[in-house]
Z-matrix of the N, CA and C atoms (Angstrom, degrees):
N
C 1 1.443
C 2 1.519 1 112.02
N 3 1.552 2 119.89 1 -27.71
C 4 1.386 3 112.22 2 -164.28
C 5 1.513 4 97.08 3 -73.45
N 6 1.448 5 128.88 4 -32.81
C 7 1.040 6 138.05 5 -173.28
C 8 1.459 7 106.51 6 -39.73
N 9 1.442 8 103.46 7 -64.42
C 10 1.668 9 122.23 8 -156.97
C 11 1.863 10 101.19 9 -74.99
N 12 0.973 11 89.83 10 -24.75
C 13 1.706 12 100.48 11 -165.43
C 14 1.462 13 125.65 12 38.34
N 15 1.338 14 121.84 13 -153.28
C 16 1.446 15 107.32 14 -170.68
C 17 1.327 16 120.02 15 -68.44
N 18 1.787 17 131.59 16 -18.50
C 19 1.319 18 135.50 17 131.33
C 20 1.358 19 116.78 18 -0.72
N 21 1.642 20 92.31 19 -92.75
C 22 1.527 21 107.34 20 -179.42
C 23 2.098 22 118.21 21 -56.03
N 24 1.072 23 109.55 22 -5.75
C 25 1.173 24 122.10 23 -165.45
C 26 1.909 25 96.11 24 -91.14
N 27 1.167 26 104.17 25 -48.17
C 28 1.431 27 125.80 26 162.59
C 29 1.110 28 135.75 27 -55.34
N 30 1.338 29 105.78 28 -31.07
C 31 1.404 30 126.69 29 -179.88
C 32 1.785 31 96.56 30 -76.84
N 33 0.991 32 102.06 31 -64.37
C 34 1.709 33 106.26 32 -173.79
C 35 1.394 34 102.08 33 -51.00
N 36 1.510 35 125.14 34 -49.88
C 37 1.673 36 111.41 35 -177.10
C 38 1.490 37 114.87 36 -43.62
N 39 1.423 38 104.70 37 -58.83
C 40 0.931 39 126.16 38 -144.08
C 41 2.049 40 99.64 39 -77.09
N 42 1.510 41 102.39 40 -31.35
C 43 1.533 42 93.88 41 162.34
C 44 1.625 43 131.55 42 -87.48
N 45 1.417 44 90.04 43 -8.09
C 46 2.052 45 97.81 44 -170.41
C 47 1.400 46 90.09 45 -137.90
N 48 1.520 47 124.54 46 -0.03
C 49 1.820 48 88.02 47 176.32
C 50 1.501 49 97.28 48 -113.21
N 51 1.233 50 158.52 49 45.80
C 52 1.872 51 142.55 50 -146.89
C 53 1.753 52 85.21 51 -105.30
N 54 1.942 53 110.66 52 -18.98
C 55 1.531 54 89.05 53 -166.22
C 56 2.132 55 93.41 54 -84.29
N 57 1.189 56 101.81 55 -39.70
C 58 1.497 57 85.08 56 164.63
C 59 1.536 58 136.32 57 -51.15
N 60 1.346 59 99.93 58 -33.54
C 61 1.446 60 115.82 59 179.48
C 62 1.809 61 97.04 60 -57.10
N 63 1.368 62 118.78 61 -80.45
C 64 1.445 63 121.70 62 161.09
C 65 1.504 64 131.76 63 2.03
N 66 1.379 65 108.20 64 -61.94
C 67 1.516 66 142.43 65 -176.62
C 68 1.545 67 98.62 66 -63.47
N 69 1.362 68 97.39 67 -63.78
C 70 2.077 69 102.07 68 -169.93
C 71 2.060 70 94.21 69 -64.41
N 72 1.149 71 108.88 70 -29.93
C 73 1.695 72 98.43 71 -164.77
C 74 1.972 73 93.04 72 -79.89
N 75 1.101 74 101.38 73 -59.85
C 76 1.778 75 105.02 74 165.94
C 77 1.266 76 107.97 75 -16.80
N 78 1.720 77 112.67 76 -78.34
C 79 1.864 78 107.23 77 -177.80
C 80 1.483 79 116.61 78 -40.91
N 81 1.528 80 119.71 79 -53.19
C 82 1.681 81 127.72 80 178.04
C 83 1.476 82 88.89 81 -50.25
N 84 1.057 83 140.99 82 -52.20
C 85 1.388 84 107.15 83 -157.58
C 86 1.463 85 109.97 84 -113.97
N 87 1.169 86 107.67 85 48.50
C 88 1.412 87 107.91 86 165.88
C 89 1.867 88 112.25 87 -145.53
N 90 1.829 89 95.12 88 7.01
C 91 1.217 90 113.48 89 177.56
C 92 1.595 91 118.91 90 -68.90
N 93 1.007 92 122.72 91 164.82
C 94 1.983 93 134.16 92 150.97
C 95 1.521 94 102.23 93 -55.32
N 96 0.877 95 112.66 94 131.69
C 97 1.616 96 115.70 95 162.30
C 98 1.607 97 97.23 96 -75.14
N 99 1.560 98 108.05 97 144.90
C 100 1.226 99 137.25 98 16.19
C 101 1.930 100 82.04 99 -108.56
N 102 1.608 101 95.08 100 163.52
C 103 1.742 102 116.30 101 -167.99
C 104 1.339 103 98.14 102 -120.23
N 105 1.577 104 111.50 103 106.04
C 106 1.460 105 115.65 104 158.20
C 107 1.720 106 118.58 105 -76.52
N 108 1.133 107 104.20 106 110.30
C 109 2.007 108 94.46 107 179.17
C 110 1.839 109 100.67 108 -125.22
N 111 1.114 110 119.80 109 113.66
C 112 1.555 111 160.99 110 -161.27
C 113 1.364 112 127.07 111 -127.43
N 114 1.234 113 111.62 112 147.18
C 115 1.544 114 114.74 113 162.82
C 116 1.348 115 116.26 114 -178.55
N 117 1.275 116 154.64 115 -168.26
C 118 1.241 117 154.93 116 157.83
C 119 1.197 118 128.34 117 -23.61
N 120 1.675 119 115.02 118 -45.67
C 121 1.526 120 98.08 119 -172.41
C 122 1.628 121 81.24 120 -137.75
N 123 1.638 122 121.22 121 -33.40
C 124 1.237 123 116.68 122 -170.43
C 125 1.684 124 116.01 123 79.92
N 126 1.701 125 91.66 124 35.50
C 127 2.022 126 78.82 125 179.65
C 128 1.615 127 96.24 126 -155.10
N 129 1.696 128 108.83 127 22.23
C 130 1.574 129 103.76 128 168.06
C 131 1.306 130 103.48 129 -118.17
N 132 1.300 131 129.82 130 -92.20
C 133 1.275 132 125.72 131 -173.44
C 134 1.516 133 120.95 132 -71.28
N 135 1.561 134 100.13 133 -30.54
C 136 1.720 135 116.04 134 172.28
C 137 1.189 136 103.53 135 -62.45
N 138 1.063 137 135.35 136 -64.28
C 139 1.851 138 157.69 137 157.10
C 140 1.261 139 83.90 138 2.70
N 141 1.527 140 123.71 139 -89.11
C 142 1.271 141 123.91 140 -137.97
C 143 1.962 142 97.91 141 -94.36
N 144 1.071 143 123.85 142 -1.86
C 145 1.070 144 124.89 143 172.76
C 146 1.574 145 125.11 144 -83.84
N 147 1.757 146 91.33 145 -41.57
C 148 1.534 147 97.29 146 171.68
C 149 1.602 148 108.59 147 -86.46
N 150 1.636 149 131.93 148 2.81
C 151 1.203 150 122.44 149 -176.66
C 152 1.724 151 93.13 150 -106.99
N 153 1.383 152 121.96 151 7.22
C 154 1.402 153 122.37 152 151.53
C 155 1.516 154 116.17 153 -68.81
N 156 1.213 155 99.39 154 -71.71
C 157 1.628 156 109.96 155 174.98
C 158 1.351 157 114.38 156 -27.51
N 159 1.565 158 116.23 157 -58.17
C 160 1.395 159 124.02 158 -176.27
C 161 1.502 160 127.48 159 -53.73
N 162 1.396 161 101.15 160 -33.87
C 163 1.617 162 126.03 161 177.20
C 164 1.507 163 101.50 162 -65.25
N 165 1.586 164 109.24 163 -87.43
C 166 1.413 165 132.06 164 156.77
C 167 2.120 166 97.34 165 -4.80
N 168 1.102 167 116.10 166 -49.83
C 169 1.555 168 97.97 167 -170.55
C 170 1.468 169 92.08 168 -120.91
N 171 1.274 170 135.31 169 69.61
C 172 1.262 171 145.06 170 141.09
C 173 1.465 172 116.68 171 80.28
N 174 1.566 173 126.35 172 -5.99
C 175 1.698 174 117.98 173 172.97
C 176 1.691 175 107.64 174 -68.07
N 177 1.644 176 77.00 175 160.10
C 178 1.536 177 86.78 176 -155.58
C 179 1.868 178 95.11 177 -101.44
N 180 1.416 179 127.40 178 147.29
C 181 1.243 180 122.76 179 -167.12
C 182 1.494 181 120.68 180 -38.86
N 183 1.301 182 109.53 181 -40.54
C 184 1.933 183 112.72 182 162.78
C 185 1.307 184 90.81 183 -32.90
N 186 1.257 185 110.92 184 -89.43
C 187 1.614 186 125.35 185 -136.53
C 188 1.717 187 111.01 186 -59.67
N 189 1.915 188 111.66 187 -5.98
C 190 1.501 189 133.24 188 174.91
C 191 1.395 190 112.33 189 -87.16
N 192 0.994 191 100.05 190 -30.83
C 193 1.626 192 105.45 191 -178.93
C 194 1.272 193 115.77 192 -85.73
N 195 1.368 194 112.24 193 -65.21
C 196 1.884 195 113.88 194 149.26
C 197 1.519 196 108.68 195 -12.36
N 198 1.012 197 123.59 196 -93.57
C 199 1.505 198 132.94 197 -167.88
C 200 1.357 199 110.36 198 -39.35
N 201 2.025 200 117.65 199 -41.05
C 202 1.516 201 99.57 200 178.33
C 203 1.567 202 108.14 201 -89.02
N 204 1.281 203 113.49 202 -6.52
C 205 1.559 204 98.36 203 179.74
C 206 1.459 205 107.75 204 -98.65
N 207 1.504 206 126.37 205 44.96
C 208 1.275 207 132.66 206 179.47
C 209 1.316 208 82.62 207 -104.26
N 210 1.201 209 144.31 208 -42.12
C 211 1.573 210 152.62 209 -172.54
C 212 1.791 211 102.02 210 -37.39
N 213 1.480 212 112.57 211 -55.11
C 214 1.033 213 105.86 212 -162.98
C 215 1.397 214 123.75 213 -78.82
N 216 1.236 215 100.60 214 -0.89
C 217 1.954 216 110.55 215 -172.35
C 218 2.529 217 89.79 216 -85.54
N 219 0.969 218 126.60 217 -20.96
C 220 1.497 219 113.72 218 175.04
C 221 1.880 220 95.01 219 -94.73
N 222 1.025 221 119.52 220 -60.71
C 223 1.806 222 96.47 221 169.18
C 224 1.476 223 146.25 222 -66.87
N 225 1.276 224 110.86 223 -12.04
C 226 1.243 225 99.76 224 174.72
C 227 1.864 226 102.51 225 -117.54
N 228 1.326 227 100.94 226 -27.25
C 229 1.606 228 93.60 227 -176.82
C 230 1.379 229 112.94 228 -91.02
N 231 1.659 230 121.03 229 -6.43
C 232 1.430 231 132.01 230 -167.77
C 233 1.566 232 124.41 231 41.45
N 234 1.655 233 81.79 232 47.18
C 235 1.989 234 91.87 233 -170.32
C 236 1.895 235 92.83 234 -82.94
N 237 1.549 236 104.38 235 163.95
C 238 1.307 237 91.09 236 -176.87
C 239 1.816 238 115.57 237 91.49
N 240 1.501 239 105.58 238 119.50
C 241 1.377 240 130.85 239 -179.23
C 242 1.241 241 102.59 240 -25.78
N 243 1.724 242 130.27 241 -52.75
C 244 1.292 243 140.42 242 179.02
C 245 1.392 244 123.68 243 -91.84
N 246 1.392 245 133.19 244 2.13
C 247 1.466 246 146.85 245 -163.04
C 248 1.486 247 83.90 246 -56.44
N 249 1.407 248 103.95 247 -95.94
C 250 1.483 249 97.56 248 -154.75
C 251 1.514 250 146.85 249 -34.53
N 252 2.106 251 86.29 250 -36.52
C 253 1.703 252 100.81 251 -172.67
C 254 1.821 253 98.19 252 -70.15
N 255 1.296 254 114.50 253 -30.87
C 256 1.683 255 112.85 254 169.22
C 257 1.088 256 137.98 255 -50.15
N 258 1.496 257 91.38 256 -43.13
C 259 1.459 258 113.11 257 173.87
C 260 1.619 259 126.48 258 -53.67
N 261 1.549 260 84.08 259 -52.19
C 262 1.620 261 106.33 260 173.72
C 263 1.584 262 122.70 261 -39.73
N 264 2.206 263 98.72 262 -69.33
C 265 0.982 264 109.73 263 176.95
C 266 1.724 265 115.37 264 -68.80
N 267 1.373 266 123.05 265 -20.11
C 268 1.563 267 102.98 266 164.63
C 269 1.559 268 126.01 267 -73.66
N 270 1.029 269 96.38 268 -9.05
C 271 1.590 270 94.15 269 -177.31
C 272 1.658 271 100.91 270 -88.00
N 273 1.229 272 109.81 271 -42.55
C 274 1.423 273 100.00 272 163.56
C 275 1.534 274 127.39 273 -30.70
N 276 1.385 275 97.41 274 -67.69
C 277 1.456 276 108.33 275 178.88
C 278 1.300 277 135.48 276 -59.97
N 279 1.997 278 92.75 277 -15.54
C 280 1.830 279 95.20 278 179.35
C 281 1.765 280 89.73 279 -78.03
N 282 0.909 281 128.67 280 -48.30
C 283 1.725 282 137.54 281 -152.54
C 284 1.419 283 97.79 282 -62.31
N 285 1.492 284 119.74 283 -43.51
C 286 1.536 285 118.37 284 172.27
C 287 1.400 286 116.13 285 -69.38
N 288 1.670 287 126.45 286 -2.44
C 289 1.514 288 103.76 287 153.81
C 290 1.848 289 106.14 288 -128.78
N 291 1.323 290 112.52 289 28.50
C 292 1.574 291 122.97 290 162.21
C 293 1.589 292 97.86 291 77.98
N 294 1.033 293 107.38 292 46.63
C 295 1.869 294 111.42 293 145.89
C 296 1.146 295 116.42 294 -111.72
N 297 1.359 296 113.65 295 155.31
C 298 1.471 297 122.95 296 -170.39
C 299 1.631 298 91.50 297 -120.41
N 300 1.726 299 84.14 298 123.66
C 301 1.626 300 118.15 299 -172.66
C 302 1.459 301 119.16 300 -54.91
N 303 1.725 302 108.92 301 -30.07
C 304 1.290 303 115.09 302 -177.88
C 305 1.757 304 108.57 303 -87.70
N 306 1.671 305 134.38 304 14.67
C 307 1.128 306 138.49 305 139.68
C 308 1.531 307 111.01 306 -105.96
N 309 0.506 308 134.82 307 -36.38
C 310 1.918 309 143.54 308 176.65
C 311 1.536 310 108.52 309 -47.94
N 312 1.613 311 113.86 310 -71.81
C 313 1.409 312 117.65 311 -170.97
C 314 1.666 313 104.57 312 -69.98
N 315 1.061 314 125.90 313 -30.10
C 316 1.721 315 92.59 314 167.57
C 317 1.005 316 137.61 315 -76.65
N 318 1.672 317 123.79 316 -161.20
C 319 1.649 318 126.20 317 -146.19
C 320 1.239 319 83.92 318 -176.92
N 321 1.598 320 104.55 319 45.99
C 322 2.130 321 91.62 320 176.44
C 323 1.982 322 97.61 321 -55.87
N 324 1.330 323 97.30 322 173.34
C 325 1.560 324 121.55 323 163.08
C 326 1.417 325 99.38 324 -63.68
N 327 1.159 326 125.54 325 -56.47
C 328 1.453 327 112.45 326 -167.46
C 329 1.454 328 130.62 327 -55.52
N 330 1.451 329 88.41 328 -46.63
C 331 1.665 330 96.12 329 165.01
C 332 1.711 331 117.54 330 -15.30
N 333 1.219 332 82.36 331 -79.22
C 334 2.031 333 111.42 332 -174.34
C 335 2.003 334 93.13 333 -49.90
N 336 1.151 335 109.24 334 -59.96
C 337 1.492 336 124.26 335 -173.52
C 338 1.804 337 84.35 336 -26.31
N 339 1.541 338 102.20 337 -77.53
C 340 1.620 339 116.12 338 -156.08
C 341 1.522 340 101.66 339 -62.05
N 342 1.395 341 115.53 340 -29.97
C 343 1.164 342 100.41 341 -174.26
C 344 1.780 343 107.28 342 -73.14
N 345 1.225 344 127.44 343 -50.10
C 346 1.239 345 120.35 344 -172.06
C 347 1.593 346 104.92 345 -55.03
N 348 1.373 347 132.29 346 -20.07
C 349 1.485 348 134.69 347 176.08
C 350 0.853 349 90.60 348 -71.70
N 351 1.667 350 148.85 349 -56.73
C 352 1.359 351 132.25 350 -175.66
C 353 1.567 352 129.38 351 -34.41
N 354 1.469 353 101.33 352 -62.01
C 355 1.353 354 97.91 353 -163.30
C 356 1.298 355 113.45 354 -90.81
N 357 1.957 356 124.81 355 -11.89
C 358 1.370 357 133.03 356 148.73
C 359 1.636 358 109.49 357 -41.61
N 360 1.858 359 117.30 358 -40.31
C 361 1.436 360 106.65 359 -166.87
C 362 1.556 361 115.47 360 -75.34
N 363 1.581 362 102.37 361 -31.55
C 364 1.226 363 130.96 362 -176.13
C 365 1.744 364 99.98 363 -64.97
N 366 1.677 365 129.54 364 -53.83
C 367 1.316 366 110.96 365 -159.03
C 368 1.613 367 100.53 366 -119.64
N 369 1.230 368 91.99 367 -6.80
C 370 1.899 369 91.68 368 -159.98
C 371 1.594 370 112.26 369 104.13
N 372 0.793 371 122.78 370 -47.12
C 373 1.865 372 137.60 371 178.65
C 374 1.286 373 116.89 372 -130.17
N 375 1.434 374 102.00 373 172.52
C 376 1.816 375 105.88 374 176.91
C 377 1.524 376 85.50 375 -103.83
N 378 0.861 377 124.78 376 3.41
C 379 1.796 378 114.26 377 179.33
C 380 1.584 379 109.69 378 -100.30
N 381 1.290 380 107.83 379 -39.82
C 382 1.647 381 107.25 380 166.19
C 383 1.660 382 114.73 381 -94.27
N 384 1.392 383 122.66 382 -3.45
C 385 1.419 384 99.81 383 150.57
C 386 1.696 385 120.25 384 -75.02
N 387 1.460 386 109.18 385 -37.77
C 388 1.639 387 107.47 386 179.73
C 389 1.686 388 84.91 387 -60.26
N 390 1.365 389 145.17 388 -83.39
C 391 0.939 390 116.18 389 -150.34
C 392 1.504 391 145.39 390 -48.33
N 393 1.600 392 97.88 391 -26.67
C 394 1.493 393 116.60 392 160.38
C 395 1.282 394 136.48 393 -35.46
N 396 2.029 395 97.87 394 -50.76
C 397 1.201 396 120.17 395 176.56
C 398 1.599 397 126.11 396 -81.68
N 399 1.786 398 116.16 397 -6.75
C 400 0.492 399 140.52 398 142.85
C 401 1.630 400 120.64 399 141.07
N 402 0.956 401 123.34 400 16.84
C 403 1.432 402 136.10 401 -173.86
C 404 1.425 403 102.87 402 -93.83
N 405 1.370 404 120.48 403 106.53
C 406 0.900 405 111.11 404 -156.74
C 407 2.061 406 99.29 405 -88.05
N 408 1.772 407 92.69 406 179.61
C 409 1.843 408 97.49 407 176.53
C 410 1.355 409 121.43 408 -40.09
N 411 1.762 410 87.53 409 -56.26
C 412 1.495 411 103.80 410 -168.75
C 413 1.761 412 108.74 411 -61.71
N 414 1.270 413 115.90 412 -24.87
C 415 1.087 414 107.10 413 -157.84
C 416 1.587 415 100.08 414 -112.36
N 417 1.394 416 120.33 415 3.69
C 418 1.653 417 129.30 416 148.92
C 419 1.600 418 93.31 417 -67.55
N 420 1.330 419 128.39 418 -54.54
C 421 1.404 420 125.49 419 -151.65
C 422 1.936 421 113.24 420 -60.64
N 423 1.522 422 95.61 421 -34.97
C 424 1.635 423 117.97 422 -175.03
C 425 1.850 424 98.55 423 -75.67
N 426 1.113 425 101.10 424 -40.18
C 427 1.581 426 85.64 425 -179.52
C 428 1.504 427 116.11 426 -110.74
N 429 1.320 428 107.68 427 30.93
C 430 2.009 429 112.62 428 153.59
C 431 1.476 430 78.37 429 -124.50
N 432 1.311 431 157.40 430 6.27
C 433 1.693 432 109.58 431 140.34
C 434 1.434 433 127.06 432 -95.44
N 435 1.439 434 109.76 433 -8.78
C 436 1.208 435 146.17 434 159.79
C 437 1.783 436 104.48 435 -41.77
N 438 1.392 437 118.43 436 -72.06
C 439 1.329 438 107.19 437 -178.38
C 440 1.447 439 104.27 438 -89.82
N 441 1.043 440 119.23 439 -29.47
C 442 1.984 441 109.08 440 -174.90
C 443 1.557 442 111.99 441 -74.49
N 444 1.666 443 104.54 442 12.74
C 445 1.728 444 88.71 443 -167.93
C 446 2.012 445 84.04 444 -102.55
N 447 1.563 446 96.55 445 154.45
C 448 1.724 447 100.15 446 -178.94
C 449 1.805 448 98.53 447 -76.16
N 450 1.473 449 103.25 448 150.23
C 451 1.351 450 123.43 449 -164.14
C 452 1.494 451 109.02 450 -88.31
């Protein structure tokens, strides 16, 4: 894995996970407003889940990549009330299954970059790969008016 890194980490979602991908966007849009979606670092499975959402309601790849490489300013720079003590304990946790922290804890831009080339190469769009994977049009369409409508 250290090899492939979060690339290669991406690569696998993005070829064997789209029906999970589907599933996590399904719950958002069948949720109560307002939708907390979270996790540890927010730049593996969240990463590509919340850079669905973003697509799904009209940001443009800048404004996708931005958002996942905000990830890397609390792990690697330990900005933020909690940076460091996070920092700490993730690095712990990469070393307890043999990743090396200094590929793990970031959230370069590129990442996201390659990843959105992925699933464009894979479907043609990020709108017909979610649909591929199973999210369907109609139900991209319900959840970009879903979050773009005022609350």
């Amino acid at each position: 894995m250290n090899r492939g890194g979060l690339t290669g980490l991406n690569t696998m979602l993005v070829h064997h996970g789209g029906s999970g991908i589907a599933t996590a966007l399904r719950a958002i849009a069948s949720a109560t407003l307002p939708v907390a979606l979270f996790c540890t670092a927010g730049k593996d499975r969240t990463g590509i889940v919340s850079a669905a959402v973003l697509a799904v309601c009209g940001a443009t790849d800048a404004e996708i990549v931005a958002d996942y490489a905000a990830s890397e300013a609390v792990y690697v720079r330990g900005e933020g009330e909690e940076g460091g003590g996070v920092r700490a304990w993730y690095d712990g946790r990469l070393t307890q299954v043999g990743l090396a922290a200094a590929e793990w804890e970031r959230a370069g831009p590129d990442v996201m970059v390659r990843t959105l080339e992925m699933m464009r190469q894979r479907s043609g769009t990020i709108e017909a790969y979610l649909e591929q994977s199973g999210f369907t049009r109609p139900e991209q369409a319900a959840l970009r008016e879903k979050l773009r409508a005022p609350l």
